[in-house]
N, C-alpha and C positions, 0 to 999 in steps of 0.2 A: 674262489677267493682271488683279488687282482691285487699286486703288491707293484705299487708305482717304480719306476727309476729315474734317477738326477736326470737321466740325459740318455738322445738316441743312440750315442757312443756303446754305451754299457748295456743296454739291452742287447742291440746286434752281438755283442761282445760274447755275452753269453748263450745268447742263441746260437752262434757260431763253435762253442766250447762245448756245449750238450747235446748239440744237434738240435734243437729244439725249434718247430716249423712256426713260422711268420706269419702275423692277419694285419691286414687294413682293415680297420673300422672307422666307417665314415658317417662324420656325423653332418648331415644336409640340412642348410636351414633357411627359410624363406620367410624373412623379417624375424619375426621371435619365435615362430615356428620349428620344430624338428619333424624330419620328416622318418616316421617309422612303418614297421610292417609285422604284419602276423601271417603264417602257412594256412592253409587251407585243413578242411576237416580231416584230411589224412594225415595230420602231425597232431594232437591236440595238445602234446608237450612241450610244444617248440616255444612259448611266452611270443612275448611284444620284443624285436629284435630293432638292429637297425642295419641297413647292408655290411657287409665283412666279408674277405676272404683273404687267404692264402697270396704272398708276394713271389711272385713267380721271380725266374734270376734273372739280374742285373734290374731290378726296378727298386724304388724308393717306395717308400710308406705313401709318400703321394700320390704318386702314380699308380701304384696300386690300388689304391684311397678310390681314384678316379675312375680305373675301369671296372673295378670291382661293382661301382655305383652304377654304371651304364650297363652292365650286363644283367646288375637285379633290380634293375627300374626303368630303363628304357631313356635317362636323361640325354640329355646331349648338353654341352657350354655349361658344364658344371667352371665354376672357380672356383679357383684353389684358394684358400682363405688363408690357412695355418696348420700347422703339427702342432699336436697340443700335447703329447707329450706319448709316454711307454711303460707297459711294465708288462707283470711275469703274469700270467692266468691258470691259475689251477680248478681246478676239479674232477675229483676221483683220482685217475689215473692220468687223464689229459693235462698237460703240460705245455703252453703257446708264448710264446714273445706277442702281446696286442701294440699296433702303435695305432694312434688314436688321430683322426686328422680334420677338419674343418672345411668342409664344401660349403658353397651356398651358390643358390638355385639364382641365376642372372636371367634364364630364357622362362616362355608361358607358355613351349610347346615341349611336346616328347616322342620321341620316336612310337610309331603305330605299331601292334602286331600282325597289322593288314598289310604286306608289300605294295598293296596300291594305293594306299594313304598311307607315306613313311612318316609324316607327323602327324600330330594332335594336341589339340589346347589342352593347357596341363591343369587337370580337375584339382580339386583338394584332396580325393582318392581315388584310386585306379588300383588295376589289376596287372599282374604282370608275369609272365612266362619265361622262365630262365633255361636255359638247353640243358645245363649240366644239374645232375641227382640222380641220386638213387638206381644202380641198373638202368643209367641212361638215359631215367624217364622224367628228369627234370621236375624243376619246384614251380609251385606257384605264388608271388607274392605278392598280397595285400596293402596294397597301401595309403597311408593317409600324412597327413599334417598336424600334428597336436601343439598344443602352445606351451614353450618349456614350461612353463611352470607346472604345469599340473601331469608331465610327462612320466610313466613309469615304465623302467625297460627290465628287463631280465637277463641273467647269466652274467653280471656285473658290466654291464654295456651300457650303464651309468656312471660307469668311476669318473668318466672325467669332465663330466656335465659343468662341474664348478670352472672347470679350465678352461669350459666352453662359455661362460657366462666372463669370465674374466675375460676372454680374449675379444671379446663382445663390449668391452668397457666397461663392466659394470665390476664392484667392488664385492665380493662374498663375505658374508656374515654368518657363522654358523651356530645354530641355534637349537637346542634340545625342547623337545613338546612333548608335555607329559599327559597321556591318556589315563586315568584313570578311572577302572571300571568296577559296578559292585552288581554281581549276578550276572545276565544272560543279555541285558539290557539296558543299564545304566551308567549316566557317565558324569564325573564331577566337575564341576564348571565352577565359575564363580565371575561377579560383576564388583565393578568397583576400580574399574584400571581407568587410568586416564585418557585414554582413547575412546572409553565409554564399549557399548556392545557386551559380548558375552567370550569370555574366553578359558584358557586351562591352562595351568602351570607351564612357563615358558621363559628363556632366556639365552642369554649368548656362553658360547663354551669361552670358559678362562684360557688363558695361556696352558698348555702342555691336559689339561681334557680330555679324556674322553667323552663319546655322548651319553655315555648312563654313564659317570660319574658326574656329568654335568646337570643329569635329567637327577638323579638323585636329591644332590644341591639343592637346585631351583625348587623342587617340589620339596622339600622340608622349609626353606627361609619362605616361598609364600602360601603353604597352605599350615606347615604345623608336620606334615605327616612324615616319617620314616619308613619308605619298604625300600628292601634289598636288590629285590632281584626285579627283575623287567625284559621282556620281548620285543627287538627291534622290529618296527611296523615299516622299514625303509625309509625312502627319503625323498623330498618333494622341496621344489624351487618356489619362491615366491616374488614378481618383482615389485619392491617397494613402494615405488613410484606410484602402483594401480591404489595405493591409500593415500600417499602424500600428495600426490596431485596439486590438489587444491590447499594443501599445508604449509608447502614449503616453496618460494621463489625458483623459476626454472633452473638456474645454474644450483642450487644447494646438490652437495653432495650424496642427500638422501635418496635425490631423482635417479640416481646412477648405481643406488643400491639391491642387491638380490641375498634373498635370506635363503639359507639351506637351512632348510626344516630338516631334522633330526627326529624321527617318530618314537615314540617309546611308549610298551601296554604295562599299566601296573594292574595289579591287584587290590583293592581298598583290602584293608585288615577290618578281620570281622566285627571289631569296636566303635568302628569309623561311624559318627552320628551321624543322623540324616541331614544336617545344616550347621554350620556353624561360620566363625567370624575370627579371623586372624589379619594379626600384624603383620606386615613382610618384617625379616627381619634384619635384610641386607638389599644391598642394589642401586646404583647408583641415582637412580630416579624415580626407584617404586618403594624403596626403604619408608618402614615408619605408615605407608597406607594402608588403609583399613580394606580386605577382599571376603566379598562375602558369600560362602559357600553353599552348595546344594549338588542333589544328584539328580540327574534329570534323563526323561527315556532317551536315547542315543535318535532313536529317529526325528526328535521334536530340535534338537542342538541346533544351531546355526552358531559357528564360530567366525569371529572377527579372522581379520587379515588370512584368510585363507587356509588356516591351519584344520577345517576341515578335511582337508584332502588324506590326510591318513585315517579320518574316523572308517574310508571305504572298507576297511581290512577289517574292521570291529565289526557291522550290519550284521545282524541274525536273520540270514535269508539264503537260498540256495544260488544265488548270483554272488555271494562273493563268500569266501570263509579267512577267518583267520591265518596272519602267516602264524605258522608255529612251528619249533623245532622238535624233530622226530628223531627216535636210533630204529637202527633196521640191526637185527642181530642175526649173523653168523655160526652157526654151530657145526661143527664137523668133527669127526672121527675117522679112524685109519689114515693109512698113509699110502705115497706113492699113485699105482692105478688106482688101488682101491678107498682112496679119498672120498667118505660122503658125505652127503648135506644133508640136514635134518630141512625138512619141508612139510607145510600140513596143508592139507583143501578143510573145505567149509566155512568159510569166510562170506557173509552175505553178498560180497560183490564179486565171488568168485575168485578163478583163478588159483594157482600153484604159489604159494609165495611164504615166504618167512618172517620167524618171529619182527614183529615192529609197534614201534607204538608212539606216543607223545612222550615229553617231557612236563611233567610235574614242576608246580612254583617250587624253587627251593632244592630241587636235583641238582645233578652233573648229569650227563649226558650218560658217564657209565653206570650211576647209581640207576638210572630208568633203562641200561638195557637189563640189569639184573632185576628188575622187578617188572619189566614186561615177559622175560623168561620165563620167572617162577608163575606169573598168573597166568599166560598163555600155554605155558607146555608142563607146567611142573617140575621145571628144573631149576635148582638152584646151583646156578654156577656164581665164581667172581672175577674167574682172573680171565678181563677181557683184552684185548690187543687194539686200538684204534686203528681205523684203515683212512677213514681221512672221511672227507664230508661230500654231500650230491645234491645237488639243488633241481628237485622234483615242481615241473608247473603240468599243470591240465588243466583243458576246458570242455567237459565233456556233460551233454545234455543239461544245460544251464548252469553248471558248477563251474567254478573260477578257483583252483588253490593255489597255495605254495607251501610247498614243505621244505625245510630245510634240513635234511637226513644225517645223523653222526652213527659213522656204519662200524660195528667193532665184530671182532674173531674171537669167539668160543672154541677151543678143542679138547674135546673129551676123550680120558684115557680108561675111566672105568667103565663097567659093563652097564649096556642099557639096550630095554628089547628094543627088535627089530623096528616095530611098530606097535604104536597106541592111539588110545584116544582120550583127550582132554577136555574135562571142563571149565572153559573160560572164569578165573573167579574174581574179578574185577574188569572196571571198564563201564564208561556210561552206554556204549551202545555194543560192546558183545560179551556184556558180564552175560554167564549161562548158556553161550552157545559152546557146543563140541565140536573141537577141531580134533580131524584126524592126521598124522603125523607119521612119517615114512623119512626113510635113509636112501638119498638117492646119488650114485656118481658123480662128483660134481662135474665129471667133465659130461655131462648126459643132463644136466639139469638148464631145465629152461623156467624162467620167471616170470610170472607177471608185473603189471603196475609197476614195471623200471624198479623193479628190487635188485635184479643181478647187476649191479653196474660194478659192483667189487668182486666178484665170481673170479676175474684173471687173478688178482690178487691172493687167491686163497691157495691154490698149490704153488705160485712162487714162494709164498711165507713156509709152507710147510717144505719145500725143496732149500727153503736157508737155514731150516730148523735142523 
């Protein structure tokens, strides 16, 4: 989670008050381009980054911005563009002041990893060898040029894209886009906008908005429909200009415009006919039109003005899967040394790991870890503790995820054996498998699949308890 600040004042401020360590994140850009990177197969968790690191003392966000950029990409004659702004970064237990800064690429060469050729013309992507990692053995990063718009970065190294479009000239307009899906493969569109094409519930968030109270909105005035609840699909840029083109006279204000697309997954409600025809029934310029509805397979879709780019999240294929939010549940007993963790094996992708599962339409977070409990181990517990949230990515043998994990603490005081075994009794892909389930030290427990990442957390709660 990244919570902005007014100003670079107040960030240092409190990074200075908490102790809390300092990153430059540089965002590089060559024309409308970002220039980002991904790790090699020995990280398959690390997502689509962009350089970053740690502001050594007596340096500025800038300067840091800069060397940080040169030592994981080999640039040389970056300019410095702008500071685009600061805020707090969390996840799990990690704690960061980000200040966020603005390079663009002025040269067409980059430093070589040959000492006998110190430059080289600078490709679209390139590899690159950084000294410092891991027990000394250094990273290697991938990288390339993608065109903001259709840019998606991981561990919130997006927050300040809009800031970077702004400071680009161009005016942001944010906008909620409503997916809505019925089954495994279908997706609801509808024709009849005055732009013509094929599109899906969409419009600008009001004053004071959120983007699902916005996505809510929009999608009841133009299709009819009421659901509640929705999964954010992330967020994707669009510049306006690549429709109005040929619209609007060069200087109009349109030319200078960038939409923040706002993704959002609904549910059709099991009622929802196969076609029908509705009025909008607000909007300043679509009020009163007639949109005429259908569900249609998600692979045949082609959507106006670009707002495909979030259907990638939807595709029913092993290159990409749904974002979805998950809880990892914690369960422990005893105290002190003898603190242990409930842990089970036989899970088909293997590995040590603990109770976890999906969120259900229409849960809370701690309503799905109490019924991933009872149907994975047979425990019905309630009273859970939240530990905070971990944003899970892998790419591993053509699979592409992202989980969004709400990780909560179980501690049990009654009597329960040692060890069992469970039959899974729900779940579309491990209702009927037996997991077997053991108490192990947490301080002795090692995890799979980035499940420990709250493991520190569980004897300081029971050492405040």
């Amino acid at each position: 989670m990244f919570t902005p600040f007014p100003n670079l004042e107040t960030a240092q401020a409190l990074a200075l008050e908490h102790g809390l360590r300092q990153r430059a994140v540089a965002y590089i850009t060559r024309g409308a381009e970002l220039l980002v990177f991904d790790h090699d197969a020995a990280y398959p968790t690390a997502g689509t980054q962009v350089p970053a690191g740690g502001l050594e003392a007596g340096e500025t966000p800038m300067i840091a911005a800069v060397r940080e950029a040169f030592e994981e990409t080999g640039l040389e004659g970056l300019h410095s563009k702008a500071y685009l702004g600061s805020g707090l970064y969390e996840n799990g237990l990690l704690r960061q002041i980000w200040h966020f800064c603005w390079l663009e690429v002025t040269q067409t060469t980059r430093r070589g990893e040959d000492s006998l050729a110190p430059t080289a013309i600078l490709p679209d992507a390139w590899q690159h060898r950084a000294e410092e990692g891991p027990n000394g053995d250094g990273y290697t990063f991938h990288h390339r040029f993608e065109p903001l718009e259709t840019v998606v970065l991981h561990y919130d190294m997006d927050a300040l894209l809009p800031e970077l479009w702004a400071a680009m000239g161009f005016t942001i307009v944010e906008k909620a886009v409503c997916f809505v899906t019925r089954g495994a493969n279908e997706l609801l569109v509808f024709t009849g906008h005055n732009d013509g094409g094929v599109h899906v519930p969409r419009g600008t968030l009001e004053l004071g908005e959120s983007p699902l109270e916005a996505a809510k909105r929009e999608l009841f005035e133009e299709s009819g429909l009421q659901i509640d609840h929705a999964v954010s699909l992330g967020r994707s840029s669009f510049q306006l200009a690549r429709a109005v083109r040929d619209k609007y006279p060069p200087d109009h204000s349109k030319q200078r415009q960038v939409w923040l697309y706002h993704h959002l997954h609904f549910t059709a409600p099991p009622d929802a006919p196969d076609a029908w025809t509705h009025r909008v029934s607000a909007g300043s310029s679509d009020a009163g039109r007639l949109y005429h509805y259908s569900f249609q397979p998600l692979e045949t879709v082609e959507l106006a003005h670009e707002m495909g780019v979030g259907l990638q999240a939807l595709m029913p294929n092993r290159s990409r899967t749904p974002l979805r939010p998950c809880v990892v549940c914690y369960v422990t007993r005893g105290a002190g040394d003898d603190l242990e963790l409930l842990l089970f094996t036989g899970h088909p992708w293997g590995g040590v790991q603990v109770v976890a599962g999906g969120i259900d339409a229409g849960e809370t977070p701690l309503e799905a870890a109490r019924r991933e409990l009872l149907e994975e181990s047979g425990l019905r517990l309630t009273d859970g503790a939240y530990l905070g949230q971990h944003d899970y990515f892998v790419r591993l043998e053509g699979l592409q995820a992202h989980e969004a994990r709400y990780c909560y603490h179980f501690h049990v005081t009654h009597e329960l054996p040692d060890a069992w075994v469970h039959t899974v009794s729900s779940g579309e892909s491990d209702k009927g498998l037996e997991y077997q389930f053991d108490w192990v030290r947490v301080r002795d427990v090692k995890l799979d699949w980035e499940l420990g990442e709250f493991l520190p957390l569980l004897e300081e709660r029971e050492n405040h308890d």
